[in-house]
Every structure is written in C-alpha cells, then in structure tokens.
DOTORTOR-381835 format. One record per residue (C-alpha): x, y, z. Coordinates in Angstrom, 1 decimal. Example, Ala and Ser with C-alpha at 12.3 -4.5 7.8 and 13.67 -1.06 7.14 Angstrom:
REM DOTORTOR-381835
> east / north / up
> 12.3 / -4.5 / 7.8
> 13.7 / -1.1 / 7.1
REM end
This chain:
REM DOTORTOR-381835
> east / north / up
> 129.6 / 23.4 / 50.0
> 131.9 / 21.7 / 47.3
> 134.3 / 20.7 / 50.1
> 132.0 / 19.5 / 52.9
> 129.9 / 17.2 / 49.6
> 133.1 / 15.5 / 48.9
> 134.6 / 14.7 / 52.1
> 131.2 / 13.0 / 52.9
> 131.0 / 11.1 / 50.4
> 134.2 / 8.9 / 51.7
> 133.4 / 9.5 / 55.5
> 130.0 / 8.5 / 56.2
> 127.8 / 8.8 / 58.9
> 129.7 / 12.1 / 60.5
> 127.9 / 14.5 / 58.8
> 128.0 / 17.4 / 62.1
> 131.7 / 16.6 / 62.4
> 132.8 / 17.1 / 58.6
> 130.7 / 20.4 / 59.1
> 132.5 / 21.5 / 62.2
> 135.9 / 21.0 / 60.5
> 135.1 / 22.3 / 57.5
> 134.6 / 25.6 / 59.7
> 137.5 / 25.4 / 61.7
> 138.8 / 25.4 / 58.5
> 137.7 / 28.7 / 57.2
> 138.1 / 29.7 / 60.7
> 141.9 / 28.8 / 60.9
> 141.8 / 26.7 / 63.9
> 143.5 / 23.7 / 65.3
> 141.4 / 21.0 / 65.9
> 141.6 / 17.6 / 68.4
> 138.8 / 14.7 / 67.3
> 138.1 / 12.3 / 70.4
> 136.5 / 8.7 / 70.0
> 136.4 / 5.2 / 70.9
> 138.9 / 2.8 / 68.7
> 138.1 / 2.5 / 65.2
> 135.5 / 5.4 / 64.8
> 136.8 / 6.8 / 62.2
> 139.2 / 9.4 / 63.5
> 141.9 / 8.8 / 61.2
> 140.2 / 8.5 / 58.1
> 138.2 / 11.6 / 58.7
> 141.5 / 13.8 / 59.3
> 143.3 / 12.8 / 56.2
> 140.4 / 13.5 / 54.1
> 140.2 / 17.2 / 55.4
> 143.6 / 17.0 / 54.8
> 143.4 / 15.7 / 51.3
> 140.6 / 18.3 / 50.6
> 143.2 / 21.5 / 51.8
> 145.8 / 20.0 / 49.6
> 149.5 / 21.8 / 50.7
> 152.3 / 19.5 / 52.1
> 151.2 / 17.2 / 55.0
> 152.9 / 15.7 / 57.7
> 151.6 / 13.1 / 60.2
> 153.2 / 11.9 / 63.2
> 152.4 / 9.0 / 65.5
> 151.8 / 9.0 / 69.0
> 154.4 / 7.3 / 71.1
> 156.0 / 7.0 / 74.7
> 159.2 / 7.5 / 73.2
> 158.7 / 10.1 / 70.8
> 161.0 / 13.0 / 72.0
> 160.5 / 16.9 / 70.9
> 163.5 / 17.0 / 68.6
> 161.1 / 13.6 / 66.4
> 159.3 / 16.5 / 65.5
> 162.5 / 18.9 / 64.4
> 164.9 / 16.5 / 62.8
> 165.7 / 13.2 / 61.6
> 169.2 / 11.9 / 62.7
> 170.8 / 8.4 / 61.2
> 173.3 / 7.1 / 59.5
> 174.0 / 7.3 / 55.5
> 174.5 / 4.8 / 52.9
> 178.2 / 5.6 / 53.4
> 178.3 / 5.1 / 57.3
> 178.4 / 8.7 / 58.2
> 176.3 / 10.7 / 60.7
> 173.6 / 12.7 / 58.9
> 171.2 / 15.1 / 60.5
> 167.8 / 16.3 / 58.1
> 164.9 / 18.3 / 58.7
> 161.7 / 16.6 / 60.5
> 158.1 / 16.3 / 59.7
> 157.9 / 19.3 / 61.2
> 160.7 / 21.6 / 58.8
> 160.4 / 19.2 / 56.0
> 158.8 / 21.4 / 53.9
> 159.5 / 24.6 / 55.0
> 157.0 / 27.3 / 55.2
> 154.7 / 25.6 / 52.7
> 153.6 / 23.0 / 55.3
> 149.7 / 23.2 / 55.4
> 148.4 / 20.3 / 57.2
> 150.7 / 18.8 / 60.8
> 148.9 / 15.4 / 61.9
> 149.6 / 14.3 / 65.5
> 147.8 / 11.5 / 65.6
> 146.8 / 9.8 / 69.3
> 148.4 / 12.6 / 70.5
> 147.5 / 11.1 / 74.3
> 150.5 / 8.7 / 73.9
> 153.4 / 11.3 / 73.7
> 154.8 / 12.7 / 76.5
> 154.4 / 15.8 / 77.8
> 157.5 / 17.1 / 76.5
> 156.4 / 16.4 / 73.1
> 153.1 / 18.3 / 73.6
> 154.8 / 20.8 / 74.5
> 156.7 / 21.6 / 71.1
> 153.3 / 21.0 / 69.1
> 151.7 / 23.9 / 71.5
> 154.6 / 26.3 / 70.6
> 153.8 / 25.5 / 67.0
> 150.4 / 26.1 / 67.4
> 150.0 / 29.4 / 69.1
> 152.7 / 31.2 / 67.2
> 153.3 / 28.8 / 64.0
> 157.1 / 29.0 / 63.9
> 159.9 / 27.1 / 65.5
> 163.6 / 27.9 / 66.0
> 165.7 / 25.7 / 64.7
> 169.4 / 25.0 / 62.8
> 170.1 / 28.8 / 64.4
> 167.3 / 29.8 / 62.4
> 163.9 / 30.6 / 62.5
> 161.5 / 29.1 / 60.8
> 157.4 / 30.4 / 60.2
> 154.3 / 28.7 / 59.0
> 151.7 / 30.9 / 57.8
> 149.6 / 28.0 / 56.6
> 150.1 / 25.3 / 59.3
> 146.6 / 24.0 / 60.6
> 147.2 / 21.2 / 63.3
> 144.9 / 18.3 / 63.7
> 145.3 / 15.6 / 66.3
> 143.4 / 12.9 / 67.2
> 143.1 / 10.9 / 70.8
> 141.9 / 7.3 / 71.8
> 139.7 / 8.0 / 74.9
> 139.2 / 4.3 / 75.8
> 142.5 / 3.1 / 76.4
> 144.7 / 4.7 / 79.7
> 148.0 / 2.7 / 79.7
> 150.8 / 4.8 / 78.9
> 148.9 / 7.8 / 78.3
> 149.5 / 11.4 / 78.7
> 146.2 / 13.4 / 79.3
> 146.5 / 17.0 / 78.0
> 146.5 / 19.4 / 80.7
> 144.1 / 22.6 / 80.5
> 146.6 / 24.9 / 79.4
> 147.1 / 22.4 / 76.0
> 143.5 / 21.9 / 75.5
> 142.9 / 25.3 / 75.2
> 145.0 / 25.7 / 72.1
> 142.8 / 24.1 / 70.5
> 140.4 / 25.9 / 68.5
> 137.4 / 22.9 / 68.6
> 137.4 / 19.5 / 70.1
> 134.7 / 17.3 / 68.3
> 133.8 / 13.7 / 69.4
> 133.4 / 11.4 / 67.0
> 130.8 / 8.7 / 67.6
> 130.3 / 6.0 / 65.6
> 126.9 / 6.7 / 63.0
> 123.4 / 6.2 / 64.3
> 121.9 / 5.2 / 61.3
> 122.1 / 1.1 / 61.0
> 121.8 / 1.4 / 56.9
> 125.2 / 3.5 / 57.4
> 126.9 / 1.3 / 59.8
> 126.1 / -1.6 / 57.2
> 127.3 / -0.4 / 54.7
> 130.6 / 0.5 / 56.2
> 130.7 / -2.9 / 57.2
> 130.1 / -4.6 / 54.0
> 130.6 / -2.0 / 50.9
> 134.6 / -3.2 / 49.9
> 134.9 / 0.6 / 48.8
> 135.1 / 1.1 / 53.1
> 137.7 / -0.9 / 53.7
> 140.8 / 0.4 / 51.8
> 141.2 / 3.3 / 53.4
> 144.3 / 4.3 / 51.0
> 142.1 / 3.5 / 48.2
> 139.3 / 5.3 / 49.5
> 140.9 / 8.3 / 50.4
> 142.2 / 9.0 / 46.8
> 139.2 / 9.2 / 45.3
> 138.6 / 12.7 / 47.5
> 139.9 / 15.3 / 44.9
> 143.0 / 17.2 / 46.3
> 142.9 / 20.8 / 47.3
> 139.6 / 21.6 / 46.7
> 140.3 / 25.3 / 48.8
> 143.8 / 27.1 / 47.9
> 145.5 / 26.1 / 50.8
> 147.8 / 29.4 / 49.9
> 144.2 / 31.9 / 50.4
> 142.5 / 30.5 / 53.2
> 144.1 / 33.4 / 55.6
> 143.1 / 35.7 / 53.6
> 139.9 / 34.0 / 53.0
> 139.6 / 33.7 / 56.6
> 140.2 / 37.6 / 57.4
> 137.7 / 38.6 / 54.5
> 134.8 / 36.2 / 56.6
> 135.8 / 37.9 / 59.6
> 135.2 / 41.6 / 58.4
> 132.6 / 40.6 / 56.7
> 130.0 / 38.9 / 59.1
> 128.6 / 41.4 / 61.9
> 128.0 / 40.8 / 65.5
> 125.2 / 43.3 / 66.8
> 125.2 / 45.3 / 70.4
> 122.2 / 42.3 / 71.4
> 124.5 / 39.1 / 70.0
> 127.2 / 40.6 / 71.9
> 125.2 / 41.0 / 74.8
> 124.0 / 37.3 / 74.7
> 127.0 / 35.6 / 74.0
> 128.7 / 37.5 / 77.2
> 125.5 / 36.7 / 79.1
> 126.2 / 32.5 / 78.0
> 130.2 / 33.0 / 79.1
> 128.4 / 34.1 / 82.6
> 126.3 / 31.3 / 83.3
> 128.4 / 28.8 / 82.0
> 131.4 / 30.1 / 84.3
> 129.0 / 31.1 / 87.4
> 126.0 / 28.7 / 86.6
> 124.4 / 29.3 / 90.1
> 124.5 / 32.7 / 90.1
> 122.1 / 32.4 / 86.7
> 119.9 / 30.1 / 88.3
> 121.1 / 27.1 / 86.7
> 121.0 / 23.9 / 89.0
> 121.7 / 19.9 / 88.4
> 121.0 / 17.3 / 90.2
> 123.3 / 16.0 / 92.1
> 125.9 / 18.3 / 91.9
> 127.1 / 20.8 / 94.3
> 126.7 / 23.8 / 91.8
> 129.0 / 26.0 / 93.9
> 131.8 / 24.1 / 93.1
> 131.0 / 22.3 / 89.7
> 133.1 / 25.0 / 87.7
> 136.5 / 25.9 / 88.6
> 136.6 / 28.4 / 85.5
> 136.1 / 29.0 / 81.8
> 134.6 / 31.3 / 79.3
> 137.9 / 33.0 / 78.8
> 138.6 / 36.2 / 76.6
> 140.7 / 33.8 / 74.0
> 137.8 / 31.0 / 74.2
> 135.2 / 33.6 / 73.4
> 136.9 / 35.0 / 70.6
> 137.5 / 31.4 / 69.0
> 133.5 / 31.1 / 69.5
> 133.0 / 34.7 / 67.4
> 135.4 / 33.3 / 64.6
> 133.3 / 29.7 / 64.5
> 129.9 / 31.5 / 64.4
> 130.8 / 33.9 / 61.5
> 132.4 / 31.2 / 59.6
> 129.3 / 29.3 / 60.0
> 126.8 / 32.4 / 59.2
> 129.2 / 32.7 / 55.8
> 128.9 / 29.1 / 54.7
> 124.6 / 30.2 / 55.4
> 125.1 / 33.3 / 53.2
> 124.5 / 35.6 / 55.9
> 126.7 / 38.5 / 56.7
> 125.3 / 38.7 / 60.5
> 125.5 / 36.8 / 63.4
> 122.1 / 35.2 / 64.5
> 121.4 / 33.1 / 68.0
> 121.9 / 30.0 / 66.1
> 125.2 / 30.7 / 65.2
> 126.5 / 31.2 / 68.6
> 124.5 / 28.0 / 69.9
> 125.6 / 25.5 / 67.4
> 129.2 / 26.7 / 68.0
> 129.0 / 27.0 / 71.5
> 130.0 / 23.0 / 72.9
> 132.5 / 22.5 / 70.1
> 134.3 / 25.8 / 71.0
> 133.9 / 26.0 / 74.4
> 133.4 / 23.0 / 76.7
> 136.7 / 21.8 / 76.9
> 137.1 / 25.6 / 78.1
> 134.9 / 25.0 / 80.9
> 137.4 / 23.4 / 84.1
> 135.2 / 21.5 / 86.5
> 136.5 / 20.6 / 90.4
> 138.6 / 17.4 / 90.3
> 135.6 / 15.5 / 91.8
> 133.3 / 16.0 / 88.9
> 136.2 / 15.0 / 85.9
> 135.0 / 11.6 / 85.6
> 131.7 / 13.1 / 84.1
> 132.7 / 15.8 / 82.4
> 131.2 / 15.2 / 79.2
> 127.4 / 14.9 / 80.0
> 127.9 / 17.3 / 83.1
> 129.5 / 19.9 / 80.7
> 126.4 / 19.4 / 77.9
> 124.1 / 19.7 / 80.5
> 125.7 / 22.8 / 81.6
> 125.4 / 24.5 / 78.2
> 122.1 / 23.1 / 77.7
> 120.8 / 25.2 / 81.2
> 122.8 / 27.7 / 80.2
> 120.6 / 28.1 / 76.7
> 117.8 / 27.6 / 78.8
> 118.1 / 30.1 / 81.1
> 119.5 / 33.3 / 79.3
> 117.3 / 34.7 / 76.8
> 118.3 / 35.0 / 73.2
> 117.7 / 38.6 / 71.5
REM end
C-alpha cells in the first residue's frame, strides 16, 4: 500500500508497527506507541501524521500542563491587554485531523482526562459552545523507562485506546547502522518532509472506514472463535491454559470486554481489506489480537510488574489451546 511504502521509507526498521497504524487508520482508532528513549516514537507519529495530511496539533507532556492547555491560550497582547484564543485543541475547528499528545505519562491526571472526553465522543464544550470533530484521530506516545513525575494511565484510559503498539528499537544490525550513520537519519525535520502529505483524504477516511466495515464478512465459525479467544483469555484456567509460576486463578482480574472485541472485528477487517479479501480468516483475528487487546486484559496487582510477557504468553496459550475453524 502507497501509504505504508512511504512512511517506511523515512521510518526504518518498524515495519509491523507502520502496518498496525496504517490499520488503525482505516480503522479510525486512537492509538498509544510505548518504548524505551529514543526509539523512534516521535518520528514514527508525525510521519503517519504527515501521510493523513488535515490540520495537526501536538502537545507536550508536562507536570504542569492543566486541562484548559488543551482548550485555550491566555496572554497578554502586543498592546498589554488580556487576550484569550483557541488551543491546540479548537485551533482549527472541526477540520482538525491529527491531536498529538506526546509522553502523555507526564500530564496529570486531570489532563488525561479532557483527552479521553475528546476521544470517545470527539467534541468538547467550549466558549458556550459546542464544538465536534468528525475527523480527529489521537495519537500519544509514552516513555516506559523513566517513573519520576509520571502519571500511569489507569484501565479506564487505556481502554480508549483503540491499539497500543510497542516500539522496539530494529533487529537488523544493517538497519540500526544505518540509522546511526546515514546523515538523511538525523534531521528529523528534514526527513520528515520528504514523506508526501496526505497521501489518504483525510476528509473520506470515515466513510472509507464504514465502506471496509460492510464490506468484509465475519462467518458464524470466526464469530465462534474469536468469542472462544475472549474466554480463555479472560478465564484462562477454565480453558486449560496454565504458566508457570503463576497462580492462574488469580492472574486475570478481567478483560475481553464487549467494546475491546468490537475494536478487534474493526482491526481484522481493515487488515483482511488491505489483503484483498472481503472475509475474515483466523489470521486476521490472531495478528490483531495483542495489539487490540492486551492492554484490555487486567492482571491482579501482584502480577503488573510482568505484564507484558505474562500477557503474550497468555494470548499465545490462548491460540494454542482453542482451535481455529
């Protein structure tokens, strides 16, 4: 696909991630990226964002970033008068396409809590009037090494998210050199604006989105399977599964929700699409399945510090065990 060829070739080595945004995409979802410092986060965010075209905003994480940062803009004019403008947020009215939160783990909670509003129903009340964004795609990035003033997103802000995709740096050691010593790599500005802009009709991607939806079928046996995956996953000893270890009657605390599920549908048909099928396959629901739904997937308190592998594992059982039609 036009779009996934282009933002590869200035974001390399992150070939799986470019291909799960480029879903989420067509898919309409918000997406949080998660990786060490320097991975590549950033860079790989403003070139989806480049590639969707449409007004973009990007805000930086801070302690002291309030909710009303988001809404308006409040100083003082050339002529020493108070003046009160519209935020990154209402800044471009209903044509905003793109909102960038980036290291969203360093604003406060109360901050988060805006950004959720905007993302579950796209609009925001504000200057006694209401405002709606029926193109807005969030993105947000967070820096899972550092903990020092730090917010971590509860469960209830994780799951308005439609993926969460950690980003690693690349395996390949030709890649990694060359990131390291080709110039091109390390003017990010530069690099970025040799990504044509808009390469998708920021304008048509609902619509574009709808027509994938209707247009890729899930059969009675994918429907069965994927319901099948949300039970082991939730009740994982009740399907047999079993790690070492761990105290599988108390790993998971819950997940597999009816909203978390549904995400997972969009993701596979969106990726049967960009296949050129118009039916769901196995494949579909399995390479969408961690992206979607392990941060979905609540483990007891005493198991959080491994989430990650536990969580993989998990899914990888869960695969395992429960047959696919």
């Amino acid at each position: 696909m036009l779009m996934q060829e282009a933002i590869g070739k200035v974001v390399l080595g992150q070939e799986r991630a470019v291909a799960l945004l480029v879903i989420a995409v067509f898919a309409r979802g918000h997406v949080l990226l998660e990786g060490d410092v320097g991975s590549g986060k950033t860079t790989l965010l403003r070139a989806v964002a480049r590639a969707v075209g449409g007004p973009f905003e990007r805000v930086e994480g801070a302690i002291d970033l309030a909710p009303g940062d988001l809404v308006y803009s409040a100083y003082v004019d050339e002529d020493g008068r108070p003046r009160v403008d519209p935020g990154p947020a209402l800044r471009h009215g209903e044509d905003l396409a793109v909102f960038f939160f980036n290291e969203i783990n360093r604003a406060r909670p109360q901050a988060h809590a805006l950004l959720l509003r905007l993302m579950a129903e796209r609009r925001l009340k504000a200057f006694n009037r209401d405002y709606a964004f029926p193109h807005l795609q969030v993105f947000a990035d967070r820096n899972r090494v550092e903990r020092e003033e730090t917010f971590e997103l509860p469960a209830a802000a994780r799951d308005r998210f439609f993926m969460e995709i950690a980003i690693a740096p690349p395996a390949d050691a030709a890649t990694r050199r060359r990131l390291i010593f080709d110039t091109r790599f390390h003017d990010v500005d530069a690099l970025i604006e040799t990504l044509p802009e808009g390469l998708v009709d920021f304008r048509g991607l609902n619509a574009t989105a709808v027509a994938i939806q209707e247009h890729v079928r899930a059969s009675d046996a994918i429907e069965a399977y994927v319901a099948a995956l949300a039970q082991a996953v939730t009740d994982p000893r009740s399907a047999g599964i079993e790690i070492e270890g761990v105290d599988m009657t108390r790993l998971v605390q819950g997940g597999g929700s009816a909203r978390g599920l549904s995400y997972l549908i969009r993701a596979a048909r969106v990726r049967a699409f960009l296949a050129a099928r118009d039916f769901l396959a196995p494949e579909d629901i399995r390479d969408m399945f961690v992206p979607v739904m392990a941060h979905r997937i609540f483990l007891d308190p005493i198991y959080e510090l491994r989430r990650e592998p536990l969580v993989a594992e998990l899914c990888r059982r869960a695969f395992d065990v429960v047959p696919a039609p």
